[in-house]
MIKETOR-57874 format. One record per atom (N, C-alpha, C): atom name; y, z, x. Coordinates in steps of 0.1 Angstrom, whole numbers. Layout:
# residues N
(site 'CA', (Y, Z, X))
...
***
This chain:
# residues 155
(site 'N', (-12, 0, 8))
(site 'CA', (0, 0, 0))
(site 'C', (12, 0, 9))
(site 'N', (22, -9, 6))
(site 'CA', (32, -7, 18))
(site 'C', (44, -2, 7))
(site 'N', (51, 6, 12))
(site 'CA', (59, 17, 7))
(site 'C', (73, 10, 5))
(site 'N', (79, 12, -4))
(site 'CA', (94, 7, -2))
(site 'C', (100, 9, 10))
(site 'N', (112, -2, 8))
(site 'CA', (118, -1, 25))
(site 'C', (137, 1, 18))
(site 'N', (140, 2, 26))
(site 'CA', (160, 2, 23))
(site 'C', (159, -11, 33))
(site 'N', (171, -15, 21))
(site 'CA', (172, -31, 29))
(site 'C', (175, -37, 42))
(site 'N', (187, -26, 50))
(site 'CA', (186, -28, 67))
(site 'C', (174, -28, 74))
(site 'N', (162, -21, 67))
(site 'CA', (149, -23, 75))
(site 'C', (144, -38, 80))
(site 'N', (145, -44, 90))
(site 'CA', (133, -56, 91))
(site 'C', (124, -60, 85))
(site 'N', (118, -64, 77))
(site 'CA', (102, -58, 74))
(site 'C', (91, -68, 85))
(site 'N', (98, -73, 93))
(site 'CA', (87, -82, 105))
(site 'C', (90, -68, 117))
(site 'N', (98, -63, 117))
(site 'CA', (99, -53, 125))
(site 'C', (89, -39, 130))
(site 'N', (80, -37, 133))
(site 'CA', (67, -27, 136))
(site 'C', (77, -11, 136))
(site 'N', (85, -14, 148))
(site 'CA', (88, -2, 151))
(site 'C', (99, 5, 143))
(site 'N', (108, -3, 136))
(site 'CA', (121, -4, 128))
(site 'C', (110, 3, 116))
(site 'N', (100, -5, 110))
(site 'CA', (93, -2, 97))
(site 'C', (89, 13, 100))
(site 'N', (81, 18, 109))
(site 'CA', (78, 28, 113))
(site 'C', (86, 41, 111))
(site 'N', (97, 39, 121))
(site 'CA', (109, 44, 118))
(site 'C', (113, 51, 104))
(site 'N', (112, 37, 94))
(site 'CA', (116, 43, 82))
(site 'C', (107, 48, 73))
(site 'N', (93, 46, 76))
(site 'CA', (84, 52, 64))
(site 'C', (77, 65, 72))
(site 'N', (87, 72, 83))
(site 'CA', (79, 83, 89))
(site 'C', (88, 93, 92))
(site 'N', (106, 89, 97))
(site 'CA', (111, 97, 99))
(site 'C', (128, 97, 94))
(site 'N', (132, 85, 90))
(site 'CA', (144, 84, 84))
(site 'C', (145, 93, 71))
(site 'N', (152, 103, 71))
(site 'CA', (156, 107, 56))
(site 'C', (145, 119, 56))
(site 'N', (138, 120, 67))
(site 'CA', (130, 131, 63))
(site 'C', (133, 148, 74))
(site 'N', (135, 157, 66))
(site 'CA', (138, 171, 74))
(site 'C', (135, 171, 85))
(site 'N', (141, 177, 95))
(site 'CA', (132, 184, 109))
(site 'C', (136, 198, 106))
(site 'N', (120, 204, 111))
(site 'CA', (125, 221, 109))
(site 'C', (119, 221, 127))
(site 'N', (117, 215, 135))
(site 'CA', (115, 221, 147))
(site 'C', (129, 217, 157))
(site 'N', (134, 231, 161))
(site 'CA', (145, 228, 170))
(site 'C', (144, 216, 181))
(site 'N', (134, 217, 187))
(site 'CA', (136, 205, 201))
(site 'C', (135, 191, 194))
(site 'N', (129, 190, 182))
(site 'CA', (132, 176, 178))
(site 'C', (144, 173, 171))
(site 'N', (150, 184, 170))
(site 'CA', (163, 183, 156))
(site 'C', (172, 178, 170))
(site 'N', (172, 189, 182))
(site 'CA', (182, 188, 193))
(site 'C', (177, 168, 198))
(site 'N', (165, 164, 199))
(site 'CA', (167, 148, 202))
(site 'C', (170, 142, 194))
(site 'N', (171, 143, 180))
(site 'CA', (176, 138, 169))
(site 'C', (194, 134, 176))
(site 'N', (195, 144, 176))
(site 'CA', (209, 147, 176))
(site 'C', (216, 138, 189))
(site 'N', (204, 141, 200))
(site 'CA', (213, 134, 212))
(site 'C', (209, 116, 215))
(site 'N', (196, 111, 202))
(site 'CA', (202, 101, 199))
(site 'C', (209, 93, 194))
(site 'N', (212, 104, 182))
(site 'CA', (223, 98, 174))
(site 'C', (236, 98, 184))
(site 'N', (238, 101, 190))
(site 'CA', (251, 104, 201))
(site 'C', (245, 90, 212))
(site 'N', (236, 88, 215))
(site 'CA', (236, 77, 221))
(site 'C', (236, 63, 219))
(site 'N', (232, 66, 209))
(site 'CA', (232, 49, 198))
(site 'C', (252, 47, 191))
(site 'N', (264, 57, 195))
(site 'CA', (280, 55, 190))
(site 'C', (277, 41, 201))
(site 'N', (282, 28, 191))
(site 'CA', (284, 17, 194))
(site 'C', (277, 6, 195))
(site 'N', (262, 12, 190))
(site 'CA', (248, 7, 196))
(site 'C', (244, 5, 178))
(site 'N', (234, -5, 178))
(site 'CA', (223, -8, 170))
(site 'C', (216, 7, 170))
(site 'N', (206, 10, 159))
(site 'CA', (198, 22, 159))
(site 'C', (187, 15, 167))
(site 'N', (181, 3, 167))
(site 'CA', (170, -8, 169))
(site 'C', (169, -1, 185))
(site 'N', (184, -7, 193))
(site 'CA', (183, -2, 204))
(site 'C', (177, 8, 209))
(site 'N', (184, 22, 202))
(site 'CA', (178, 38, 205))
(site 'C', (164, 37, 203))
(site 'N', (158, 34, 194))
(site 'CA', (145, 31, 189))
(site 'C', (137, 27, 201))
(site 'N', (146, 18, 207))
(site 'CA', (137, 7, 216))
(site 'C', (136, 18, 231))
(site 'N', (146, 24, 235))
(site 'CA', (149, 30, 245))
(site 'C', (144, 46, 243))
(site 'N', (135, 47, 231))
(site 'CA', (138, 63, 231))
(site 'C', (126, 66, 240))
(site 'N', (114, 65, 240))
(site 'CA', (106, 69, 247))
(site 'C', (106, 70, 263))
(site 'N', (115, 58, 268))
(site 'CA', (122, 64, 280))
(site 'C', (133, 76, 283))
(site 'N', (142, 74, 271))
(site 'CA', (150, 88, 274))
(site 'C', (146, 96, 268))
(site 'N', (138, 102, 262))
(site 'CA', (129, 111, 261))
(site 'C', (120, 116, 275))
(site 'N', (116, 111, 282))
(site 'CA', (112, 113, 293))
(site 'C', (122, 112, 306))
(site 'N', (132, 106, 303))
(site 'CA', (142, 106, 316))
(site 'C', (153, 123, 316))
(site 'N', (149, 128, 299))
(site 'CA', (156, 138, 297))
(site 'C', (144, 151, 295))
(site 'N', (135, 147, 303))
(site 'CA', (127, 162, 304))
(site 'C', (120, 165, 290))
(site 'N', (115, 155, 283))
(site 'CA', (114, 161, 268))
(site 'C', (124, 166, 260))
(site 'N', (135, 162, 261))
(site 'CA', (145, 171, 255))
(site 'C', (144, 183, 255))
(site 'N', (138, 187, 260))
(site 'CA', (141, 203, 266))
(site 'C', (155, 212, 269))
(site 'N', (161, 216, 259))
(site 'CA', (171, 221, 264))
(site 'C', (179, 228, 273))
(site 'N', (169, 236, 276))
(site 'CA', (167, 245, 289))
(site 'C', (169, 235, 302))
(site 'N', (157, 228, 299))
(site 'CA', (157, 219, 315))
(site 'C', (172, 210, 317))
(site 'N', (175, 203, 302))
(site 'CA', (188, 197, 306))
(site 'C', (197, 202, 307))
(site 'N', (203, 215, 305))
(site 'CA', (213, 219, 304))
(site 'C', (216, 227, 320))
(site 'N', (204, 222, 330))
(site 'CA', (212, 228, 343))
(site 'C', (209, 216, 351))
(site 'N', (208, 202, 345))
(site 'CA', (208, 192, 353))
(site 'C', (223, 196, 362))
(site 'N', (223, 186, 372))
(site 'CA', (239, 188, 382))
(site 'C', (243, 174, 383))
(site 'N', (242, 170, 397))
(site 'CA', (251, 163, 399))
(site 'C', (239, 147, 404))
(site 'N', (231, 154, 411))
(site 'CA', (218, 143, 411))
(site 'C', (213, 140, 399))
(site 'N', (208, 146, 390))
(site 'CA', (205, 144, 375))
(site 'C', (210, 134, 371))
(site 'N', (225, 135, 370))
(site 'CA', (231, 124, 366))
(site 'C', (235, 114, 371))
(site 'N', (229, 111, 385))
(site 'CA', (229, 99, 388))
(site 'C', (214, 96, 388))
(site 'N', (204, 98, 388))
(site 'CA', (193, 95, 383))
(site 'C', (195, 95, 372))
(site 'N', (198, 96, 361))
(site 'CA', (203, 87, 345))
(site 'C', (207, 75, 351))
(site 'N', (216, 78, 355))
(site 'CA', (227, 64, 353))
(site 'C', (216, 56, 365))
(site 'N', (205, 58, 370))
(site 'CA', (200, 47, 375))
(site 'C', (188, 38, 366))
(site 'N', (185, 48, 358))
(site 'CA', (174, 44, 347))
(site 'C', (176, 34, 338))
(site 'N', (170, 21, 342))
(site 'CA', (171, 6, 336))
(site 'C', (169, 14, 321))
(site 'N', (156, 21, 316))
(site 'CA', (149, 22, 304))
(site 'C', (156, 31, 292))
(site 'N', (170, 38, 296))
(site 'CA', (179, 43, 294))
(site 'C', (191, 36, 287))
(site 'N', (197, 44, 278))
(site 'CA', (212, 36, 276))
(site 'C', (220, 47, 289))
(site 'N', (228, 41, 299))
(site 'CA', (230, 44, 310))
(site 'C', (244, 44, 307))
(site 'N', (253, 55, 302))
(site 'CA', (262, 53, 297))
(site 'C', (268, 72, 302))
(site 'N', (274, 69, 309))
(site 'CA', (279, 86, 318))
(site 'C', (285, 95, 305))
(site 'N', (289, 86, 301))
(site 'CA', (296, 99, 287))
(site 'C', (288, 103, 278))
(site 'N', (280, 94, 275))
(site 'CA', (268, 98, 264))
(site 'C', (256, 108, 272))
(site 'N', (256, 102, 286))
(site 'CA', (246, 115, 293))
(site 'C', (255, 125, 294))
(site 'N', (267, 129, 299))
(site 'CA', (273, 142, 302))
(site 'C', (274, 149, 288))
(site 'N', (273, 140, 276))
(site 'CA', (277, 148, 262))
(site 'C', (263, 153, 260))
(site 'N', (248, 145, 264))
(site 'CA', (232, 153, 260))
(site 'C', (239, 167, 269))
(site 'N', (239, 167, 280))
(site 'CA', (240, 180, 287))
(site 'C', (243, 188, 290))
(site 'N', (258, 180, 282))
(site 'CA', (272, 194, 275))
(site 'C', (259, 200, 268))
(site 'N', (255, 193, 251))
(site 'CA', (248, 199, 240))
(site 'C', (240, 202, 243))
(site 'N', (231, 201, 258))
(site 'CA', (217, 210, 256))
(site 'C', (224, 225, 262))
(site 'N', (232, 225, 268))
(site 'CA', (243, 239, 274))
(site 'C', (248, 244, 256))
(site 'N', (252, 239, 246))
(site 'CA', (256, 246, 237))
(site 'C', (245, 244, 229))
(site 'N', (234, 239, 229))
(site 'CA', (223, 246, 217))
(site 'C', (220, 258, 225))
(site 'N', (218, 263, 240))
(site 'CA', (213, 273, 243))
(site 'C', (221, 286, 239))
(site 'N', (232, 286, 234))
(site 'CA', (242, 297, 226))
(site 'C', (240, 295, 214))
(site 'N', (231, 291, 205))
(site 'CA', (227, 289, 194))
(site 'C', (218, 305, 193))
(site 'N', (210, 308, 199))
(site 'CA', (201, 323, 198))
(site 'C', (207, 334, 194))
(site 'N', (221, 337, 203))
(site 'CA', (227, 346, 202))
(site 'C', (228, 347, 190))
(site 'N', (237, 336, 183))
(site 'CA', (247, 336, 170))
(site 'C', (238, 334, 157))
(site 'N', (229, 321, 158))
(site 'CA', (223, 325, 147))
(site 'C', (210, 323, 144))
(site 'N', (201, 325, 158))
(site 'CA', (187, 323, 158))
(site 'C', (183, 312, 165))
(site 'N', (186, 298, 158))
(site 'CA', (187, 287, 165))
(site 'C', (193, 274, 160))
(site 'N', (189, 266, 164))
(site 'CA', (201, 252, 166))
(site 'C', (194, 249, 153))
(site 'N', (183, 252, 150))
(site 'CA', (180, 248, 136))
(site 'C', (181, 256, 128))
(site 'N', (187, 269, 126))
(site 'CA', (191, 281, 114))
(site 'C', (208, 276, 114))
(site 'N', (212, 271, 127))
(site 'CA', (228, 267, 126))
(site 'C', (234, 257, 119))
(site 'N', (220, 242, 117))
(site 'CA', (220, 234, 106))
(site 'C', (217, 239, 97))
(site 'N', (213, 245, 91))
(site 'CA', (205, 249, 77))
(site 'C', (212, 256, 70))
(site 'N', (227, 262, 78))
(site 'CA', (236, 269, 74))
(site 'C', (242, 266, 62))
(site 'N', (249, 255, 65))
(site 'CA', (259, 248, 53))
(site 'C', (249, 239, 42))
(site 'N', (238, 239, 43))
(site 'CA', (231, 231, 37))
(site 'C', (221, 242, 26))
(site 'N', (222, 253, 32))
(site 'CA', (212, 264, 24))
(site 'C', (195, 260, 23))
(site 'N', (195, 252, 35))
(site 'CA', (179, 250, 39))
(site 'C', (177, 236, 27))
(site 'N', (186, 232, 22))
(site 'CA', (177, 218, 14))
(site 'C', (182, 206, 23))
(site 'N', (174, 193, 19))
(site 'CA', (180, 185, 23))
(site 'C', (194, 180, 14))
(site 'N', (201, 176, 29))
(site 'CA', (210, 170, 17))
(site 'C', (208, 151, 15))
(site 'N', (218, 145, 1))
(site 'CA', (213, 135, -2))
(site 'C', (215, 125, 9))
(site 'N', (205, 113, 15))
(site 'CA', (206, 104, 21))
(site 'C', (222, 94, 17))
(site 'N', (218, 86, 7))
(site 'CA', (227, 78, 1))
(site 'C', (238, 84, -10))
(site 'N', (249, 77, -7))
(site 'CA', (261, 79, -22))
(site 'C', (258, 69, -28))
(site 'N', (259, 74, -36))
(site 'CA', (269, 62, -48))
(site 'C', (277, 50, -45))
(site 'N', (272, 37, -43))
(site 'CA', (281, 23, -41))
(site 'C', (296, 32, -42))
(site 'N', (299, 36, -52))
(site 'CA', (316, 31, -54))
(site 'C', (322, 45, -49))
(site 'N', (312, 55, -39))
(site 'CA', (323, 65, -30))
(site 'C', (322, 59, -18))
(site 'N', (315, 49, -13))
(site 'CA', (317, 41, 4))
(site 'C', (322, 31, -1))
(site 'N', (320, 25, -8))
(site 'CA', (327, 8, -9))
(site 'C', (343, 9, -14))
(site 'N', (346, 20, -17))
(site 'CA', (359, 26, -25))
(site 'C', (368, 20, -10))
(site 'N', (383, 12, -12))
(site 'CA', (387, 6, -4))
(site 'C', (394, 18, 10))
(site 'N', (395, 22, 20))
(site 'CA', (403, 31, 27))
(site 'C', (416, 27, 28))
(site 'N', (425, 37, 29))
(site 'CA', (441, 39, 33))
(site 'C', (439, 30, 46))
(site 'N', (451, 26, 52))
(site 'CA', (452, 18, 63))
(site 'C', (456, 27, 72))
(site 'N', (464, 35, 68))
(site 'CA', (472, 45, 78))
(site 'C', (473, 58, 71))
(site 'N', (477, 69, 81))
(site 'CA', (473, 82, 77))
(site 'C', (488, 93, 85))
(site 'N', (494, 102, 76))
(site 'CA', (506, 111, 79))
(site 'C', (506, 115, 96))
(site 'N', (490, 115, 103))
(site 'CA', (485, 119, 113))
(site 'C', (486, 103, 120))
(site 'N', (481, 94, 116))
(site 'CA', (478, 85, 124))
(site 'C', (492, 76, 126))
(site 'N', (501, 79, 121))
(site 'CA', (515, 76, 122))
(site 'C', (525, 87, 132))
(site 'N', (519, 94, 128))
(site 'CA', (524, 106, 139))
(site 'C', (521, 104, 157))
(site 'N', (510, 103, 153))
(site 'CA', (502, 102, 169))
(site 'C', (503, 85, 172))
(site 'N', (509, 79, 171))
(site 'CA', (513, 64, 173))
(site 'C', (527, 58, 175))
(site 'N', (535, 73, 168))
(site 'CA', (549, 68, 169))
(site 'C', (554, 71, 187))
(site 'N', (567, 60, 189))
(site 'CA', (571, 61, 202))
(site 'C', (581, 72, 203))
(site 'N', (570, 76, 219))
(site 'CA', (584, 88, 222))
(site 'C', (595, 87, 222))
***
């Protein structure tokens, strides 16, 4: 039986299909996978998801298992072994921001157990909904903003 798909899916796509009939849209309650969740979504700003997809099992491995512990005392070698890794999105801001965040999930214990009690916060442990409503995204946006006029005008 092949499962519905959401229409950006490929359906000639193996890995894309996979993707969506096993983990799109569906909870993580285990911290170390919420925390790679998180630091691919931070590596795919600018990127196809197809990409991250394509690349994750290398950076999953170029980053220690997402281990937070281990990445958050990478240094200065670390990160140039990233930025040498073909199999990688090799991109210095996107690595120095995994290794900011594995340094701030580790302050997660203190305050509220963990990086996954800290999500579950505002959410009260349900999921929240995947999709809106067509007419709250397609609804047209303002062009300019009180702020974005501010911070553009000349000195």
């Amino acid at each position: 039986m092949t499962l519905p798909r959401c229409s950006w899916v490929p359906p000639t796509d193996a890995l894309y299909c996979d993707y969506h009939d096993h983990e799109w849209g569906v909870p993580e309650y285990d911290s170390r996978a919420l925390w790679e969740k998180l630091v691919l979504d931070g590596m795919q700003a600018g990127l196809s998801w197809i990409t991250v997809l394509r690349k994750r099992d290398s950076i999953r491995e170029a980053f220690d298992g997402f281990d937070p512990v281990k990445v958050a005392a990478y240094g200065d070698a670390d990160m140039e072994r990233l930025l040498g890794n073909p199999g990688i999105i090799r991109s210095r801001l996107k690595c120095q921001a995994a290794i900011h965040g594995a340094k701030m999930a580790r302050t997660f214990p203190p305050i509220c157990g963990t990086l996954l009690a800290a999500s579950r916060f505002k959410t009260l442990g349900k999921p929240m909904a995947l999709c809106l409503p067509k007419q709250n995204y397609l609804r047209p946006l303002p062009r300019t903003s009180k702020n974005a006029a501010s911070n553009s005008a000349a000195p």
